[in-house]
C-alpha positions as CSV (number, residue, x, y, z in Angstrom):
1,X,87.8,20.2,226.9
2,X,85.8,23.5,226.9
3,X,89.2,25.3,227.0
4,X,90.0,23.7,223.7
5,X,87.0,24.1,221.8
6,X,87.0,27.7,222.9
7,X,90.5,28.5,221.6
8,X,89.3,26.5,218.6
9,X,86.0,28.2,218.1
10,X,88.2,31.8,218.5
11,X,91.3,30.9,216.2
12,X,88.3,29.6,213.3
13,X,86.2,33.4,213.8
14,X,89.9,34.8,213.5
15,X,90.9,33.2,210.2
16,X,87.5,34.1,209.0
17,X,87.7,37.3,210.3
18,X,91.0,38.0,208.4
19,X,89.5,36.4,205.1
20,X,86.7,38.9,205.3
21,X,89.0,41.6,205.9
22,X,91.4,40.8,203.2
23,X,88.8,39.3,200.6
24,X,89.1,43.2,198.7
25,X,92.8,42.9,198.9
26,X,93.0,39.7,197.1
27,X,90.7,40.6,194.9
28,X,92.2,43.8,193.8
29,X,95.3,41.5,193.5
30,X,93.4,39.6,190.9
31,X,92.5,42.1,189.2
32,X,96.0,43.4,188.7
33,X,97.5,39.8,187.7
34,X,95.3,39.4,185.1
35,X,96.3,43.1,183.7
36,X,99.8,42.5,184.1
37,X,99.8,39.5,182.4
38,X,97.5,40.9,179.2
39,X,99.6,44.0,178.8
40,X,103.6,42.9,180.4
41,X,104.4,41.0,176.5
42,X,103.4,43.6,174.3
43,X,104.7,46.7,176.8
44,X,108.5,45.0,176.6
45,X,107.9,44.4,172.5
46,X,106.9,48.1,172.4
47,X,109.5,49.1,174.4
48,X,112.1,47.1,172.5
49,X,111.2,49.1,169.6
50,X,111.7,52.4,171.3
51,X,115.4,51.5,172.3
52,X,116.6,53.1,169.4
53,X,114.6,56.2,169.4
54,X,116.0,59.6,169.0
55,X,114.0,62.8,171.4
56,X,111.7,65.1,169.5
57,X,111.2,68.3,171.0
58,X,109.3,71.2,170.6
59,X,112.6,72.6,169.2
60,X,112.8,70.4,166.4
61,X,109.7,72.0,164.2
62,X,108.5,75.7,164.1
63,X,105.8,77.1,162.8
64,X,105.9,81.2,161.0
65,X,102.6,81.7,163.1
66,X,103.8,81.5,166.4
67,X,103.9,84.6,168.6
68,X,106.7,82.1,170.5
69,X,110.4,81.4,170.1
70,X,112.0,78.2,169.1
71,X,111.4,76.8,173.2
72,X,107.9,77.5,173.1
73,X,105.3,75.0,172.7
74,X,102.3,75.8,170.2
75,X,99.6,74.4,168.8
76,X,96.4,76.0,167.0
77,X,92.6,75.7,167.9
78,X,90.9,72.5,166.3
79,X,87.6,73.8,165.4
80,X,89.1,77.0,163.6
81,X,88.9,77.2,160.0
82,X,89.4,79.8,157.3
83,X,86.7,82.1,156.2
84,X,86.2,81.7,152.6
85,X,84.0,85.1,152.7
86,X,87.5,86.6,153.8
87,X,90.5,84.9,152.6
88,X,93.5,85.9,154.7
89,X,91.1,86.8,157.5
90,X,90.5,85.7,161.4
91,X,89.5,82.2,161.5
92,X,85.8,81.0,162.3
93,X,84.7,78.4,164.5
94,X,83.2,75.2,163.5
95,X,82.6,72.7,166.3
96,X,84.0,69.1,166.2
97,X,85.4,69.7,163.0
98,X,89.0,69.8,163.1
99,X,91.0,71.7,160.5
100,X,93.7,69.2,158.8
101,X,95.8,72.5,158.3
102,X,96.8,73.5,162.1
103,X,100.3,73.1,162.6
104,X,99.9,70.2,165.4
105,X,103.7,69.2,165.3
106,X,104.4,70.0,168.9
107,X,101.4,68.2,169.9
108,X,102.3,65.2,168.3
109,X,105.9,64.8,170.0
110,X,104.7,65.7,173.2
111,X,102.5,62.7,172.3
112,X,104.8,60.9,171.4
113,X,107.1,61.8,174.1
114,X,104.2,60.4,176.7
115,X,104.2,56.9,174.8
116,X,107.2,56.6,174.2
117,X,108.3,57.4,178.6
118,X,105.5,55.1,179.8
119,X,106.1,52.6,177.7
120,X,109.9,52.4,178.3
121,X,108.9,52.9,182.5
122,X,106.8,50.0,182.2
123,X,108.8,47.7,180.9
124,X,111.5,48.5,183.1
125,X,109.0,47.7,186.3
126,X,108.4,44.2,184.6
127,X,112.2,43.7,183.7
128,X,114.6,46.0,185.7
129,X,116.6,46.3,182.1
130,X,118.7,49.4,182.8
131,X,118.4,49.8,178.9
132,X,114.4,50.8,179.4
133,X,115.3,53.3,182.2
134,X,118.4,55.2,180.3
135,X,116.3,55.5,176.9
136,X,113.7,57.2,179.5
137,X,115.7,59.4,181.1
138,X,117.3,60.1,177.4
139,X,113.8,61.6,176.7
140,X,112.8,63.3,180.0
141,X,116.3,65.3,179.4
142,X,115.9,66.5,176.3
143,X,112.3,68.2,177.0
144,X,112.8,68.8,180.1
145,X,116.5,69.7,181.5
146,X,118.7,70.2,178.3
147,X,118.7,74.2,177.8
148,X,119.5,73.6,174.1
149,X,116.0,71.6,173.2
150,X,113.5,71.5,176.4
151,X,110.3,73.6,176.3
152,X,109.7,76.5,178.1
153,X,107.5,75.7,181.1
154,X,104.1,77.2,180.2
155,X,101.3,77.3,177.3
156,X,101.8,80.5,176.0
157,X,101.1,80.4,172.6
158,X,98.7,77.1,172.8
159,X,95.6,76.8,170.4
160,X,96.3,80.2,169.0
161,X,93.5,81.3,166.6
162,X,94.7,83.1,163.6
163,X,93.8,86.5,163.2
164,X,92.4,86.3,167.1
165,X,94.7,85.5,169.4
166,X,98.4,84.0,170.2
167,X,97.6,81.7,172.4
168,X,94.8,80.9,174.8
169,X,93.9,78.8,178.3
170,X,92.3,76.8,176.6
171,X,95.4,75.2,175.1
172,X,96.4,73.8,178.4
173,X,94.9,70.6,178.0
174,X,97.1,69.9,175.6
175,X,99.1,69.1,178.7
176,X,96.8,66.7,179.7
177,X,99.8,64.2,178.0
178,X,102.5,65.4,180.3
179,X,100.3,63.1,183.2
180,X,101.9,59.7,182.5
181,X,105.2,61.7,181.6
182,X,104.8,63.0,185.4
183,X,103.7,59.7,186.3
184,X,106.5,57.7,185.1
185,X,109.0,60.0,186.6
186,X,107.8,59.1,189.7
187,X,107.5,55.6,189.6
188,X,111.1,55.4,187.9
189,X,112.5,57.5,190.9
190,X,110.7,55.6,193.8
191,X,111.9,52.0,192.3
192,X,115.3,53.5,191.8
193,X,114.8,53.6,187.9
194,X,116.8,57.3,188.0
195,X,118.6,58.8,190.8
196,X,118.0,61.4,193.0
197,X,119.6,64.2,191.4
198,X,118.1,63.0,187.6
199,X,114.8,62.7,189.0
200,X,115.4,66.3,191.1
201,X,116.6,68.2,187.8
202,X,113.1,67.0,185.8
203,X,111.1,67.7,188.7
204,X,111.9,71.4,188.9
205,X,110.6,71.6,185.6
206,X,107.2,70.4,186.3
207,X,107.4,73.2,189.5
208,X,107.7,76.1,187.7
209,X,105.0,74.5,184.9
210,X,102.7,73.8,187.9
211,X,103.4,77.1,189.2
212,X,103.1,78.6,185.9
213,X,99.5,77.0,185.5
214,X,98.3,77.5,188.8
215,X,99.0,81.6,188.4
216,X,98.8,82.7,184.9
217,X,95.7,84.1,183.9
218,X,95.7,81.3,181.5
219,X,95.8,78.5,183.6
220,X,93.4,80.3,185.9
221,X,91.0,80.5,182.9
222,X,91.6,77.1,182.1
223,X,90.6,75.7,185.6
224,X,87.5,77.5,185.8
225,X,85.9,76.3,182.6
226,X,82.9,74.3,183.0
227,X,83.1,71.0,180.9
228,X,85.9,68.4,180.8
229,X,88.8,71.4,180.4
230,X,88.4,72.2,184.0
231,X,88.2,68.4,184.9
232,X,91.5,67.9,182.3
233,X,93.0,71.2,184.5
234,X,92.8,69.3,187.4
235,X,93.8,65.8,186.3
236,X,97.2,68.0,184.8
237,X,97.8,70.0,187.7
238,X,97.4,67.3,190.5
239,X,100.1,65.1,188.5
240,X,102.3,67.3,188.9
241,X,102.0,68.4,192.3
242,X,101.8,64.9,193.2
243,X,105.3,64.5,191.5
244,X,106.5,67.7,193.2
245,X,105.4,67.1,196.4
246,X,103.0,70.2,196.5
247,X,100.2,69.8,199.0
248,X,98.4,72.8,198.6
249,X,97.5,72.6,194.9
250,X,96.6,68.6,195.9
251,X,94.1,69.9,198.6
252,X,93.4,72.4,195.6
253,X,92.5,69.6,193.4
254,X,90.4,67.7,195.8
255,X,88.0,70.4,197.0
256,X,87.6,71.7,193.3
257,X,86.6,67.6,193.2
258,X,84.4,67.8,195.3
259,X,82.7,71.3,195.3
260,X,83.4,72.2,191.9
261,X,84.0,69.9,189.2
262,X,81.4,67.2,190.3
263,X,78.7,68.8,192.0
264,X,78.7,71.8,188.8
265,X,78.9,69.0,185.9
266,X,77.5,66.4,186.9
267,X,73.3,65.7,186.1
268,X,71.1,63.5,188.4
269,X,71.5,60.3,186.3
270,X,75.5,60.1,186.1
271,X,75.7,62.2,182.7
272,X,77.8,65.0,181.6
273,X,74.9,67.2,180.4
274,X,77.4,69.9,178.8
275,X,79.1,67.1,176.9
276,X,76.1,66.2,175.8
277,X,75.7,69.0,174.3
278,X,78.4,68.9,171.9
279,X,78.7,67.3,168.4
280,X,80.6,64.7,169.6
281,X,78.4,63.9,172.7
282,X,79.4,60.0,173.1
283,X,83.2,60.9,173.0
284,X,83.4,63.8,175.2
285,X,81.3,61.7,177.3
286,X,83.7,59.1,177.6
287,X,87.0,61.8,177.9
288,X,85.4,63.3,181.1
289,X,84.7,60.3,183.0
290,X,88.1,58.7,182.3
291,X,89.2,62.4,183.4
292,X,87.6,62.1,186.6
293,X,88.8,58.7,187.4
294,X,92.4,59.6,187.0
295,X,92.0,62.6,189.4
296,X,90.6,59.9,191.7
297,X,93.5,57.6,191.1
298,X,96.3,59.7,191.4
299,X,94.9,61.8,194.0
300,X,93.7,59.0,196.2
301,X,94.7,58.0,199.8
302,X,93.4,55.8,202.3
303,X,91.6,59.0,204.4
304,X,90.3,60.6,201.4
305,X,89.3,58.3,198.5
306,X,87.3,60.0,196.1
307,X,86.2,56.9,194.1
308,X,84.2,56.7,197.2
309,X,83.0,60.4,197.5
310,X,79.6,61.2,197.2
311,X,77.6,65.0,197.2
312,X,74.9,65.5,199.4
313,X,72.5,64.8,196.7
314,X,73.9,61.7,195.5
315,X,76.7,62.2,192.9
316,X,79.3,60.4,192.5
317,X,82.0,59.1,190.1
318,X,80.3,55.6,190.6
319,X,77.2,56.8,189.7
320,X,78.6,58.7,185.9
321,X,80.5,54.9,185.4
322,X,77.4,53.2,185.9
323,X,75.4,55.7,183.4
324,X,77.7,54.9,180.7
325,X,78.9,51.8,180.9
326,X,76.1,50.3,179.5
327,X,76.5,52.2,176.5
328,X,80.7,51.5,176.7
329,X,78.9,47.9,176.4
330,X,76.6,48.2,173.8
331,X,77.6,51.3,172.0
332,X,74.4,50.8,169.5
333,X,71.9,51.3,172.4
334,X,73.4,55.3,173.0
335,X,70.1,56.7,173.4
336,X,71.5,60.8,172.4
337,X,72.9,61.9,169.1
338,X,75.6,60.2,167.6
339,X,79.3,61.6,167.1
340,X,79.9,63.5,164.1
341,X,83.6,62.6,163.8
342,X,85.2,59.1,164.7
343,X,81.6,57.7,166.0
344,X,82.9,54.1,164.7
345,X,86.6,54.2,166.8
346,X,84.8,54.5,170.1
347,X,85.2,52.5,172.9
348,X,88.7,51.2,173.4
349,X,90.7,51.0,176.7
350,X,89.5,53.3,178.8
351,X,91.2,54.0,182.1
352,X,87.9,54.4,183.8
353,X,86.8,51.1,183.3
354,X,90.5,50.0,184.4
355,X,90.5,52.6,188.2
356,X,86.6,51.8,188.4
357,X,87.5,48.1,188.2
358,X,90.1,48.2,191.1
359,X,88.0,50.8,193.0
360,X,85.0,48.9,193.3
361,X,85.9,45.1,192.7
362,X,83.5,44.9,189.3
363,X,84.3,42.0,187.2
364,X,82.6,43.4,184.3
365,X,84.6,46.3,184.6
366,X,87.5,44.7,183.9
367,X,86.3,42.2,181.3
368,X,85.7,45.0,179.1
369,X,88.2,46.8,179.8
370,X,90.3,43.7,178.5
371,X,88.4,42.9,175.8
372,X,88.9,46.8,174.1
373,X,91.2,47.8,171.9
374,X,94.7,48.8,173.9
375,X,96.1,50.5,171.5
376,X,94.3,52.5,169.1
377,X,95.6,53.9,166.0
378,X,93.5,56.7,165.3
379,X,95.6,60.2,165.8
380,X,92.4,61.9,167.6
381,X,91.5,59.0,169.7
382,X,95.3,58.3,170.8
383,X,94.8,62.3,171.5
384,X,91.8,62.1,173.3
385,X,93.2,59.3,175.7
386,X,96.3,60.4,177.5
387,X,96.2,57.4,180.3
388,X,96.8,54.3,178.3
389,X,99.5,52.5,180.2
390,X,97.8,50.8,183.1
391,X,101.7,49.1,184.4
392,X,103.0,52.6,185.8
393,X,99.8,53.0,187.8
394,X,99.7,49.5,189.2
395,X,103.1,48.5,189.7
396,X,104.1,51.8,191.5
């Protein structure tokens, strides 16, 4: 009789044990259901759309400015505008306000390339149509293996400033869209989506890019900056050494995590305070948190999880969701100045409130996140959010 209610009493702590143990698991689950079943319809009609799609490449627009050849990315600074004291002359600088005139076509298909590749990828992990996969790989060819149309692998002659300069480090997050290009790669070759060899060919692309931006002085500029660019540096260049299999720029990326980017730009409270600084304070606010949540995500593992990672003195990337979440919320309560350029567009999806939802188990998290927009029109916010496919980072 004792023997039985002891083996009882055990096999009851056991199975309450285990639910303990597993509650986060199943929770996280949750979470991911209810994602996969608010984006899965809409990512197949997209992708349905994008079956007859032709590749756009660098090579298919030039522009008479560019120090490059017909290979070579470019794009011009934002902020740069003629000076009407000296027509003809170098461009001057006005913050936040984006010249209409840049030539931006390269930008726009690599853009383009990144929504069109994760939205195909995804609906190929919800269907296992081949048709998804081959349109994909279609793309991934043209701008990254075919000799005839790929781009070079570098920034060269990115955000040029005329009269200045031909190019600049700066011009590197442009790249910042070439994360769910990497992503998506890898996802189609671990679920067999492309072979070996397809996947191999595209991948030694993104090597000598990663190489490329690790080395340059460019891409050595670029990761030192202060703000989000050195965040957006990272987020670029762990991608792709993620996809490449390169440990020592990962362990690169982590301890500029967690000795550089968070402890340096990070304030007491959560905030950014060198984005707050800028004429578009709420925005940039919002860009390098979602920044620093896909570093976390893609560079996460069990032994080092940096959603978790806290400085001696208390910061963490917990602690800058909480600060503005409640302003993601109730946007009207921001308590610094307001944007001077697409103030009203702000909040949609934002992949913060979609890793910070997983990473932490927050309901309201993911509420929001469900309840923004998924898929903005607006050419600068599309621009200013390069993770909005949440299926190739949760059905991986």
């Amino acid at each position: 009789m004792i023997r039985n209610l002891l083996r009882f009493s055990f096999t009851i702590f056991l199975y309450v044990l285990i639910i303990l143990v597993d509650t986060p698991n199943l929770q996280a689950q949750g979470f991911k259901d209810r994602i996969i079943d608010a984006f899965k319809l809409t990512e197949i009609n997209r992708a349905k759309a994008h079956l007859n799609s032709v590749p756009v490449t660098v090579t298919n627009a030039n522009c008479e400015r560019s120090a490059g050849g017909i290979n070579d990315f470019y794009s011009e600074g934002d902020y740069w505008w003629p000076d009407p004291n000296n027509p003809g002359g170098p461009y001057q600088q006005r913050d936040g306000q984006t010249n209409p005139e840049n030539f931006t076509a390269h930008r726009h298909a690599m853009i383009r390339l990144s929504e069109i590749t994760a939205t195909l990828t995804s609906a190929w992990l919800i269907t296992k149509d081949k048709a998804y996969s081959e349109k994909a790989l279609e793309h991934l060819n043209a701008w990254f293996v075919n000799p005839l149309t790929k781009m070079n692998p570098n920034m060269l002659y990115a955000q040029a400033i005329y009269g200045k300069v031909t190019g600049r480090g700066i011009g590197l997050i442009d790249a910042y869209h070439l994360v769910e290009v990497a992503q998506s790669v890898k996802v189609l070759e671990k679920n067999g989506g492309i072979s070996t060899d397809e996947a191999e060919q595209i991948k030694s692309w993104f090597s000598e890019f990663l190489e490329w931006m690790t080395t340059h002085e460019y891409g050595i500029s670029e990761m030192n900056w202060k703000n989000n660019h050195g965040t957006c540096w990272a987020v670029t260049a762990s991608s792709m050494a993620v996809l490449t299999e390169n440990e020592e720029v990962k362990k690169l990326c982590v301890n500029r995590f967690k000795n550089i980017l968070l402890p340096n730009q990070m304030d007491d409270n959560g905030s950014f305070p060198l984005e707050l600084k800028r004429t578009k304070p709420y925005g940039y606010s919002l860009f390098n948190i979602d920044a620093f949540f896909n570093l976390a995500q893609i560079l996460y593992t069990i032994e080092d999880n940096l959603f978790e990672y806290e400085t001696k003195d208390g910061k963490s990337i917990k602690k800058g969701l909480e600060f503005i979440y409640p302003y993601i919320k109730e946007k009207s309560k921001w308590p610094y100045e307001k944007d001077i350029y697409i103030w009203n567009e702000w909040p949609v999806c934002h992949p913060a409130l979609l890793f910070g939802a997983l990473a932490y188990g927050n309901l309201n998290y993911l509420e929001s996140y469900l309840k923004l927009t998924r898929y903005p029109s607006h050419s600068e916010v599309i621009r200013n959010l390069p993770v909005r496919h949440p299926l190739i980072w949760i059905l991986n």
